[in-house]
Structure formats: C-alpha cells, structure tokens
N, C-alpha and C positions, 0 to 999 in steps of 0.2 A: 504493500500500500504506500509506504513511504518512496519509493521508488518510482510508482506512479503517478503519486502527488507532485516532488520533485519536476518529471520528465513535463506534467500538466502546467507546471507553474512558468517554466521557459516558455512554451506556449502561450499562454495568457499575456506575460510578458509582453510578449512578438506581436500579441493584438494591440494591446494599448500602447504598444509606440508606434503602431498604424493610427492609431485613432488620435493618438497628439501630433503625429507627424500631420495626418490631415485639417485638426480646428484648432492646433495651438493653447495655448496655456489660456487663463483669463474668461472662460466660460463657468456657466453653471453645473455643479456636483451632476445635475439630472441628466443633464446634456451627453456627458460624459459615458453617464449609466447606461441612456439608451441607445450611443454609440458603438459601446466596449460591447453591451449587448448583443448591437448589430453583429459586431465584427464574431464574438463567439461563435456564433451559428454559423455565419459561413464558412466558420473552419468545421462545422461539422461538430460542433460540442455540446454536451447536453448540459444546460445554465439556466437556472432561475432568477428570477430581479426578485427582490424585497421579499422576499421567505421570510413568513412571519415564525418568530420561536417563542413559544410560552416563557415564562416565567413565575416560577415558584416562590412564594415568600412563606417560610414558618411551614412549608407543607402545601400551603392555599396556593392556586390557580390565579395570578394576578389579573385581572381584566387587559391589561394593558402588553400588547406582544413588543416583542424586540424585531426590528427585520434587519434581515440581513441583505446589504446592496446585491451582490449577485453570489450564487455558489454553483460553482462547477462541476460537474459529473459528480455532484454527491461528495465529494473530495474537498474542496480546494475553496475558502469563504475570499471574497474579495471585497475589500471593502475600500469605498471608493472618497477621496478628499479632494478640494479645490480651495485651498488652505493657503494662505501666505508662508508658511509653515509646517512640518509634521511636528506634534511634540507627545509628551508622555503617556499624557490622556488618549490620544488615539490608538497608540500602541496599549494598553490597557484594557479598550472596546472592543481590541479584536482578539487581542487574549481573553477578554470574558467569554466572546460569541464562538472562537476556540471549545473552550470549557464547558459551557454548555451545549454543546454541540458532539460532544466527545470528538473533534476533529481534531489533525495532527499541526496542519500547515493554511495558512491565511497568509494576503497579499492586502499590503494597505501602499496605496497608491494613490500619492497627491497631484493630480493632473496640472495645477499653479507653479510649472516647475520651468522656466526656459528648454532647459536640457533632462527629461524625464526621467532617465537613468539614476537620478540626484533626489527624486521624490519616490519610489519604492520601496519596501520593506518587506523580508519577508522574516515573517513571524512562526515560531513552532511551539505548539502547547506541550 
C-alpha cells in the first residue's frame, strides 16, 4: 500500500503542476479543486472532491462532517491551499484527516506559490 500511495503521489504531483503551469498562482482554493479534479480523471484516477468524514466527540456522532478536498483511489487525501503561506496548522489538518481516516500519506498543496515545487508537502501518519 505504501508503495502504491508513494508511486500515486508522483502522479498527482504531475497533475497539479499541469494545473499551475496552466492558471498560475493567485486564484481561488475552489478553482484549483475543480481543476486538479479535472486533470485527475483524465489521467484515469478514481478521486472524490469534498468526502464528507464524520466526526466523533465523547462517542457522539457530531452533526457537523469534516470534508476532505479530494482523495485519491481511496489512498492518497489531498488537501488543497491558496495561502500566502503553508504553516503548522495546515500541516496539523491533514494529519488529523490522516488519522481519522486510518490513511498513510496526504498531499497539502499551496497553489499561491510562483514556483509550485516550493508549496507541496507531503505528509505521512
């Protein structure tokens, strides 16, 4: 699994720097989402946008879900920023959705980057 997630993540990768290479830095998060979206399908990959995930407090069933921007073949959470910056707290988000999620590997990816290479991250639970 871990080996497939890895081989998944160069891939995704390779999408969204089609997708920066084509609208540039300086758009909206959404934008982004339904681009990278785009671009996943036509490579053929099976991705969901905003996968709602429950959330538990004390046992109770919160009303309130968490969603996840896109997740990949079941594998692979990607979670998508248009940030002046990445800092703690984002990395933190996708370690929680990690966690509850029992998944291994996430990709947080700030599209607000000149050069995009310099705004990815990838993260491992």
């Amino acid at each position: 699994m871990k080996t497939k997630s890895n081989q998944l993540s160069e891939h995704i990768i390779g999408c969204a720097i089609e997708v920066h290479r084509v609208l540039g830095p300086g758009l909206l998060e959404s934008i982004y989402e339904e681009a990278l979206f785009f671009e996943l399908k036509q490579a053929n990959l099976q991705v969901e946008r905003q996968v709602p995930v429950p959330v538990y407090y004390k046992n109770k069933k919160l009303n309130t879900d968490l969603k996840l921007d896109l997740l990949v073949e079941g594998l692979v959470i990607v979670e998508l920023k248009a940030v002046e910056k990445l800092n703690r707290i984002h990395d933190a988000q996708l370690l929680t959705y990690l966690k509850m999620n029992n998944l291994w590997l996430g990709l947080l990816i700030n599209f607000n980057e000149y050069v995009l290479k310099h705004g990815i991250k990838r993260l491992v639970n």
